[in-house]
N, CA, C and O atoms as a GROMACS GRO file, in nm:
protein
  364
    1UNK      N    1  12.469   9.482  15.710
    1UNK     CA    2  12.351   9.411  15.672
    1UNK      C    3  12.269   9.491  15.571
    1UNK      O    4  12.190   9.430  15.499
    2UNK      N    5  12.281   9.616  15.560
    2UNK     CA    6  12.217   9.693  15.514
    2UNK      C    7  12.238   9.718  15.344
    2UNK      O    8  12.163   9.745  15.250
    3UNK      N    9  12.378   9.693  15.362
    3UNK     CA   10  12.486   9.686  15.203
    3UNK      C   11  12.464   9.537  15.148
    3UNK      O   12  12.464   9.503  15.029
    4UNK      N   13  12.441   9.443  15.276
    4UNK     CA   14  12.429   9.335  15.167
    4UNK      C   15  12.288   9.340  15.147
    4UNK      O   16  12.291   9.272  15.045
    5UNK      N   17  12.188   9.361  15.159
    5UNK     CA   18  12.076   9.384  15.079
    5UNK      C   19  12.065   9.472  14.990
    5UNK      O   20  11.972   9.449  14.914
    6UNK      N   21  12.129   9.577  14.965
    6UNK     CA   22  12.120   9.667  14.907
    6UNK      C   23  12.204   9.600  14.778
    6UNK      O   24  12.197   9.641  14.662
    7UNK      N   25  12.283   9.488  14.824
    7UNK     CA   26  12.381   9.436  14.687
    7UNK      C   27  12.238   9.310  14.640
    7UNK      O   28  12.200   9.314  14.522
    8UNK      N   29  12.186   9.233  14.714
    8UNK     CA   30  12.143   9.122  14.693
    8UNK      C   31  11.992   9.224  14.589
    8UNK      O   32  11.963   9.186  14.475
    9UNK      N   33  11.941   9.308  14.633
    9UNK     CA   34  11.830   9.385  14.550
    9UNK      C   35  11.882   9.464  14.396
    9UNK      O   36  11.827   9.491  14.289
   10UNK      N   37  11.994   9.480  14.443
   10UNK     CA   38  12.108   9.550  14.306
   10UNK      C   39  12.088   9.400  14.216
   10UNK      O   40  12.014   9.369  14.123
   11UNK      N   41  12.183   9.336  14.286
   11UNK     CA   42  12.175   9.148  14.189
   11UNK      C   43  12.064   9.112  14.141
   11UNK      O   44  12.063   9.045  14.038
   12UNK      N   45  11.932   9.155  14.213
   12UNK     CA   46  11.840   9.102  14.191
   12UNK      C   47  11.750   9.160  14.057
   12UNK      O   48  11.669   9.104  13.983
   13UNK      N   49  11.796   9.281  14.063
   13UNK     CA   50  11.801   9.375  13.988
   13UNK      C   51  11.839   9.349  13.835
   13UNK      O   52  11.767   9.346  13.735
   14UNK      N   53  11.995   9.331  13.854
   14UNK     CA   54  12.030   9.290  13.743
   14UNK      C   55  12.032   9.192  13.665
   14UNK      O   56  12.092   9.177  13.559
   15UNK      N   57  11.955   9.114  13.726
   15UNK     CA   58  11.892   8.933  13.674
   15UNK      C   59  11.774   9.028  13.599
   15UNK      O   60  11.768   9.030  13.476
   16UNK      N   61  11.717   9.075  13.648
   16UNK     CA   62  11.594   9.085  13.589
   16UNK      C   63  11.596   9.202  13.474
   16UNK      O   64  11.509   9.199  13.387
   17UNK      N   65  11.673   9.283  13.476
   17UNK     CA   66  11.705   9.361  13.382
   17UNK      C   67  11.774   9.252  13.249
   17UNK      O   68  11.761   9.267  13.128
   18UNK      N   69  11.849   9.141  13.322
   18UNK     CA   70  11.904   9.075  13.180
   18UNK      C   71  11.832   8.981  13.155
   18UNK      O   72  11.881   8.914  13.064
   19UNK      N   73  11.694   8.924  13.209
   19UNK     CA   74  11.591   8.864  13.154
   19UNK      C   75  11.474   8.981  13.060
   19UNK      O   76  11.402   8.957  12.964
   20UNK      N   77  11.492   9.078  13.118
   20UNK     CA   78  11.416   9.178  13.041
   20UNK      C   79  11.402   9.207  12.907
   20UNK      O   80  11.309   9.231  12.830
   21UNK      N   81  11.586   9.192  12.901
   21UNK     CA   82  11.664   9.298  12.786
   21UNK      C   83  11.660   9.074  12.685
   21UNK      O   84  11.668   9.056  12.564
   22UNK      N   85  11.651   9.005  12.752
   22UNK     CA   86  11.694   8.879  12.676
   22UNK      C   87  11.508   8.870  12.614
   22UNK      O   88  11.489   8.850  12.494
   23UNK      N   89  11.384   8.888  12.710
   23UNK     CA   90  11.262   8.870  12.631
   23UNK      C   91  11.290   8.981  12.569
   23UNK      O   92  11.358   8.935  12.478
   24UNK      N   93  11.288   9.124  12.546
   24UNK     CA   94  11.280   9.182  12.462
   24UNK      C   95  11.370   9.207  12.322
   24UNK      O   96  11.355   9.266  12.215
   25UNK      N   97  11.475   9.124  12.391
   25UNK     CA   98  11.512   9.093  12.215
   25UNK      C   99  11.458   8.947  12.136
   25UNK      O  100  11.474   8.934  12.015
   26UNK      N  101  11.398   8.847  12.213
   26UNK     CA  102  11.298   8.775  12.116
   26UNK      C  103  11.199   8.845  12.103
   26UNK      O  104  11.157   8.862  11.988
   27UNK      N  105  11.143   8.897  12.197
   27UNK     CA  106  11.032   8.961  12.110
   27UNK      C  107  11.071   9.020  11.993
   27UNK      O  108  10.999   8.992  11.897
   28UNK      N  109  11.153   9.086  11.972
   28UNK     CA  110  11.212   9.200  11.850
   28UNK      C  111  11.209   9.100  11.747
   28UNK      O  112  11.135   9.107  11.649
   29UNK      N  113  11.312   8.982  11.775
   29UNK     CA  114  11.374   8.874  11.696
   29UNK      C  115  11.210   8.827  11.563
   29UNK      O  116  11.198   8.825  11.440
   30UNK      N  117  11.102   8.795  11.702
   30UNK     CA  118  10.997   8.789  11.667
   30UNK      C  119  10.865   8.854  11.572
   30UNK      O  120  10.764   8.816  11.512
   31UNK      N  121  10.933   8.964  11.600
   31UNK     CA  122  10.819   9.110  11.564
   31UNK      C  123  10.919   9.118  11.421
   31UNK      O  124  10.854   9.120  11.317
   32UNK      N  125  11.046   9.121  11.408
   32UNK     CA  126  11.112   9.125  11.264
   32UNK      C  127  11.048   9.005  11.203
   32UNK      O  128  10.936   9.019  11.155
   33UNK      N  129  11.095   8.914  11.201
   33UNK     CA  130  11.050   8.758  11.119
   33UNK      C  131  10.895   8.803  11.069
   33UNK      O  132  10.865   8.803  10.950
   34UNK      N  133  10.782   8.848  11.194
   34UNK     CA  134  10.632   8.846  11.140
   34UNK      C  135  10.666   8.971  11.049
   34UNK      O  136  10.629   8.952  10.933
   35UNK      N  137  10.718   9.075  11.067
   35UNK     CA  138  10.717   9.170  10.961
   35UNK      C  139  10.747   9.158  10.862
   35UNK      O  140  10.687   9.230  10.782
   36UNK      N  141  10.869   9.053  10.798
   36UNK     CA  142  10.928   9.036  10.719
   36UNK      C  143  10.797   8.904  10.652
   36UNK      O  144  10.779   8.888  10.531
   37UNK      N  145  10.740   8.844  10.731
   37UNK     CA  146  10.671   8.716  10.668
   37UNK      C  147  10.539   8.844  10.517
   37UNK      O  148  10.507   8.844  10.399
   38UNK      N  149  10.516   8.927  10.654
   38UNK     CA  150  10.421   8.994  10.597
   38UNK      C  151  10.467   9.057  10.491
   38UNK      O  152  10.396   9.050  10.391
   39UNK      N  153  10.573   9.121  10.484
   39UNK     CA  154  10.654   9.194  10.383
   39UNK      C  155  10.606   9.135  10.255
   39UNK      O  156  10.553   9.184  10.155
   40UNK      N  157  10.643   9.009  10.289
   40UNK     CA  158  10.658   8.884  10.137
   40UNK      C  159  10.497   8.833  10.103
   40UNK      O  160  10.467   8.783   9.994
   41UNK      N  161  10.415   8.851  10.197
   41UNK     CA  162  10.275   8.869  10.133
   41UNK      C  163  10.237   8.923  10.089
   41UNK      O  164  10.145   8.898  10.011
   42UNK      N  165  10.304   9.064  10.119
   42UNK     CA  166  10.237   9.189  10.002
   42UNK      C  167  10.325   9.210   9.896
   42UNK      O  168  10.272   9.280   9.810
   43UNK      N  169  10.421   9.181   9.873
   43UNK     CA  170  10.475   9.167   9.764
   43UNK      C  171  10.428   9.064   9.672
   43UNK      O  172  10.428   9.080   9.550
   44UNK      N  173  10.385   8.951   9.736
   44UNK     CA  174  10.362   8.860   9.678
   44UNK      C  175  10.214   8.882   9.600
   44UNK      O  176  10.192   8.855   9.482
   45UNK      N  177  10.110   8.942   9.707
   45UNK     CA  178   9.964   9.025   9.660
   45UNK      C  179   9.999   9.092   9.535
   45UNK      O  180   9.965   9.061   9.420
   46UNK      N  181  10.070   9.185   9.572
   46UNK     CA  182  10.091   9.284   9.493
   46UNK      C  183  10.179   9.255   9.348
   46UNK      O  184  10.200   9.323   9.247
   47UNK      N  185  10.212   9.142   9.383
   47UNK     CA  186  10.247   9.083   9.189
   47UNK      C  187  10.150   9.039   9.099
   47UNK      O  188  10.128   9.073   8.982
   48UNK      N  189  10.078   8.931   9.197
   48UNK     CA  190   9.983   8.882   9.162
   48UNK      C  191   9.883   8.981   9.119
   48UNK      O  192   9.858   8.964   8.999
   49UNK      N  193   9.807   9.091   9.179
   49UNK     CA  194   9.750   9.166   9.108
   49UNK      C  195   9.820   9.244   9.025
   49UNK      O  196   9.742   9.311   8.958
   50UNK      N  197   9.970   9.273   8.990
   50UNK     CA  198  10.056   9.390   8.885
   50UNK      C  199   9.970   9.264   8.791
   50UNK      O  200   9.873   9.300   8.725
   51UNK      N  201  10.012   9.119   8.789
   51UNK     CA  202   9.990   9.016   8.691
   51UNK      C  203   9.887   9.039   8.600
   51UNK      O  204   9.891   9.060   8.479
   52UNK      N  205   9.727   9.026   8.731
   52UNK     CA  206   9.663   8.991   8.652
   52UNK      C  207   9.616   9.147   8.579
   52UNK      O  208   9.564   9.139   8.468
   53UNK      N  209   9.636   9.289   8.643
   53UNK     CA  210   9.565   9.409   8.574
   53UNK      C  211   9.697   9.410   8.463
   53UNK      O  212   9.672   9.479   8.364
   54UNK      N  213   9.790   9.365   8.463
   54UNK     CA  214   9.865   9.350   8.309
   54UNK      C  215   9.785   9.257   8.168
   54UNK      O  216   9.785   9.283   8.048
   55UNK      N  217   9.730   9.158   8.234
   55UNK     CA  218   9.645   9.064   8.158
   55UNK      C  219   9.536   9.086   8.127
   55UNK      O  220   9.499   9.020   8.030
   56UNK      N  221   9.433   9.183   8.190
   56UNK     CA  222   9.353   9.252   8.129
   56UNK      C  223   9.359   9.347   8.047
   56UNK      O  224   9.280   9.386   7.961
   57UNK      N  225   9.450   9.381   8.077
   57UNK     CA  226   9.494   9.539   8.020
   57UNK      C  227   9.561   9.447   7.849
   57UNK      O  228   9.508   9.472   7.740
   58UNK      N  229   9.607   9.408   7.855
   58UNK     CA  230   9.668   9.344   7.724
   58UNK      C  231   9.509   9.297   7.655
   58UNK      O  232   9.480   9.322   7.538
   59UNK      N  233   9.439   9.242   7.728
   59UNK     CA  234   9.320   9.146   7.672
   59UNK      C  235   9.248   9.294   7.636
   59UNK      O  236   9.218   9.289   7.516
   60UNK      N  237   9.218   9.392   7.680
   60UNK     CA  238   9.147   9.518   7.672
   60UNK      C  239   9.218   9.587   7.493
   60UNK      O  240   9.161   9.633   7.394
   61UNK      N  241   9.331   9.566   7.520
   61UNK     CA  242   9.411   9.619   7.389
   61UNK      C  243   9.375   9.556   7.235
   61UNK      O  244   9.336   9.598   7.126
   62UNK      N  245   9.413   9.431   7.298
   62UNK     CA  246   9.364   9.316   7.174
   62UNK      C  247   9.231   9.336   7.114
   62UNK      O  248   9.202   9.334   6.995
   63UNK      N  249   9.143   9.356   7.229
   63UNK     CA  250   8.991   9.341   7.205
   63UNK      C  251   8.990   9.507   7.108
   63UNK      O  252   8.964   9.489   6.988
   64UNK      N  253   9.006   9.604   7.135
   64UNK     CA  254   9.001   9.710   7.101
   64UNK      C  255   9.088   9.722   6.965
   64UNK      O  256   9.042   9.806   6.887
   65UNK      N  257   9.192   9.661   6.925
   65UNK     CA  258   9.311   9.647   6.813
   65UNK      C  259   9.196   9.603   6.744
   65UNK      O  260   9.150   9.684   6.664
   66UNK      N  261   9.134   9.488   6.757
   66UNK     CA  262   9.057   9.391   6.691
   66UNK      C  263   8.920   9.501   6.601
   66UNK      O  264   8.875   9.482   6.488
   67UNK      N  265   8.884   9.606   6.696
   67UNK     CA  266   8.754   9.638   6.694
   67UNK      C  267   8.785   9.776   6.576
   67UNK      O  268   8.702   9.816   6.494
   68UNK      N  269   8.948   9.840   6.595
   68UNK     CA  270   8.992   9.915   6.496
   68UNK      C  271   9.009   9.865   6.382
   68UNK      O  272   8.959   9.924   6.287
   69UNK      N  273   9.065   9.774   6.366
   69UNK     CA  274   9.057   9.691   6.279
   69UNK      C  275   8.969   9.644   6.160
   69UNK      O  276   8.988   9.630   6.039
   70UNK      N  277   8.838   9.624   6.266
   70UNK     CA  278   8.703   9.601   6.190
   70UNK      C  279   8.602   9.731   6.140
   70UNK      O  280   8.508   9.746   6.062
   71UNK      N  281   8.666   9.800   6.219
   71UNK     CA  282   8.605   9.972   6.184
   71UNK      C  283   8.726   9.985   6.056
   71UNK      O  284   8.684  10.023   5.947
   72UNK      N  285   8.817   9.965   6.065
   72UNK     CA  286   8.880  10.036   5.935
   72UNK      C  287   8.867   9.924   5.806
   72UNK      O  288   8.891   9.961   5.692
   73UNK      N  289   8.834   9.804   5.832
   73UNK     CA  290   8.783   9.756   5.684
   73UNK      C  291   8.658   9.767   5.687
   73UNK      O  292   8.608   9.711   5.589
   74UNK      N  293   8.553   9.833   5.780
   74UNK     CA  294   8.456   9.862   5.756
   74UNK      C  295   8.455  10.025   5.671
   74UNK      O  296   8.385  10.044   5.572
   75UNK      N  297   8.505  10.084   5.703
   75UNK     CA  298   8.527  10.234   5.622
   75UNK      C  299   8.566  10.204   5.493
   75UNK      O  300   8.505  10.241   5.393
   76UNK      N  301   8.682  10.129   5.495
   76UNK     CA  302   8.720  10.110   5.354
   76UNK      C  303   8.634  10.018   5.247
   76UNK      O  304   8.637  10.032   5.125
   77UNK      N  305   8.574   9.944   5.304
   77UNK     CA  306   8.436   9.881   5.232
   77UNK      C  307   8.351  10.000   5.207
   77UNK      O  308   8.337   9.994   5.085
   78UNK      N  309   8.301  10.081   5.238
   78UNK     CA  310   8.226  10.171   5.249
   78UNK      C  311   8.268  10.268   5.161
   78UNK      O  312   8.170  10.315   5.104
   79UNK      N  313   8.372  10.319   5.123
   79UNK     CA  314   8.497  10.440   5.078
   79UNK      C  315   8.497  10.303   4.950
   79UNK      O  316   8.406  10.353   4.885
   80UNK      N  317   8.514  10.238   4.911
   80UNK     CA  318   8.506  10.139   4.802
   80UNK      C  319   8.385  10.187   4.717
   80UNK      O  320   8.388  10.246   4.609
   81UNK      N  321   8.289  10.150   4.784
   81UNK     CA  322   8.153  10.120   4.780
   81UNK      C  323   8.113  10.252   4.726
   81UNK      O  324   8.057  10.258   4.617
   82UNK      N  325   8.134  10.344   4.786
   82UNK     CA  326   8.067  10.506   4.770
   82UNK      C  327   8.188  10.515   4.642
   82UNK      O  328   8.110  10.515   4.546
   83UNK      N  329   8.344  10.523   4.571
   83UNK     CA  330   8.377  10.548   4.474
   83UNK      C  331   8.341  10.480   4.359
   83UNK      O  332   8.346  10.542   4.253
   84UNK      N  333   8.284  10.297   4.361
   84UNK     CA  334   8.182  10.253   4.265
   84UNK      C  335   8.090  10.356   4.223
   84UNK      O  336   8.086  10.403   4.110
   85UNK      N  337   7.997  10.398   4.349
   85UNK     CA  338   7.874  10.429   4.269
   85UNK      C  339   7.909  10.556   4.216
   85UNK      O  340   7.824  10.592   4.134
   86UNK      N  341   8.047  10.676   4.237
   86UNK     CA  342   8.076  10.791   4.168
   86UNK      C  343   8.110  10.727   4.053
   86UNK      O  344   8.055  10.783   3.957
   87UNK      N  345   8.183  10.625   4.018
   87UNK     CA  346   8.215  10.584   3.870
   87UNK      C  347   8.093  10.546   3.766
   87UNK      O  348   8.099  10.566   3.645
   88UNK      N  349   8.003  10.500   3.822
   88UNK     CA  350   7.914  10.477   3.721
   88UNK      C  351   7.841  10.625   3.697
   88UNK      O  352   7.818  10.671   3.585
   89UNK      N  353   7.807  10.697   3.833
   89UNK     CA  354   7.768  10.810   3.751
   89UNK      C  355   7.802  10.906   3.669
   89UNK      O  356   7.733  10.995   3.620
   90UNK      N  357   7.939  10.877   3.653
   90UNK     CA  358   8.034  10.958   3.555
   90UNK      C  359   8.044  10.879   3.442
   90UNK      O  360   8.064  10.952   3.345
   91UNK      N  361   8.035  10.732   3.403
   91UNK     CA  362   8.034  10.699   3.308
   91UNK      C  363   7.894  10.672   3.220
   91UNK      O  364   7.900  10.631   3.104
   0.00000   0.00000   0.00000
């Protein structure tokens, strides 16, 4: 009597060890999928902002190309302007 309880608590045992081991692999099953969901949000974040600090950064360039630009036909207007007035005083 003693062995068959000792088998029926063993059995009982091992039900519950293979309900254990069966929730803890959905949970796992579970805990991968949310990790992976999350994975793809921050990748997904994280394009979206590579995107838009690429698009400023280009708009920052342009604006600044633009502003060299206007500084160097401003010099050269100027560098024009200043070799006029050496020509007349030499002539």
């Amino acid at each position: 009597m003693v062995q068959d309880q000792t088998v029926k608590l063993e059995s009982w045992q091992e039900d519950e060890a293979k309900q254990l081991a069966e929730r803890l692999q959905n949970e796992l099953e579970m805990l991968t999928a949310y990790q992976s969901r999350q994975r793809m949000n921050l990748e997904t974040g994280f394009e979206r902002e590579r995107q838009h600090l690429q698009e400023k950064t280009s708009l920052r360039c342009a604006v600044l190309e633009q502003k060299m630009e206007e500084e160097s036909d401003k010099f050269e207007k100027e560098r024009q302007s200043q070799l006029g007035e050496l020509r007349k005083r030499h002539t």
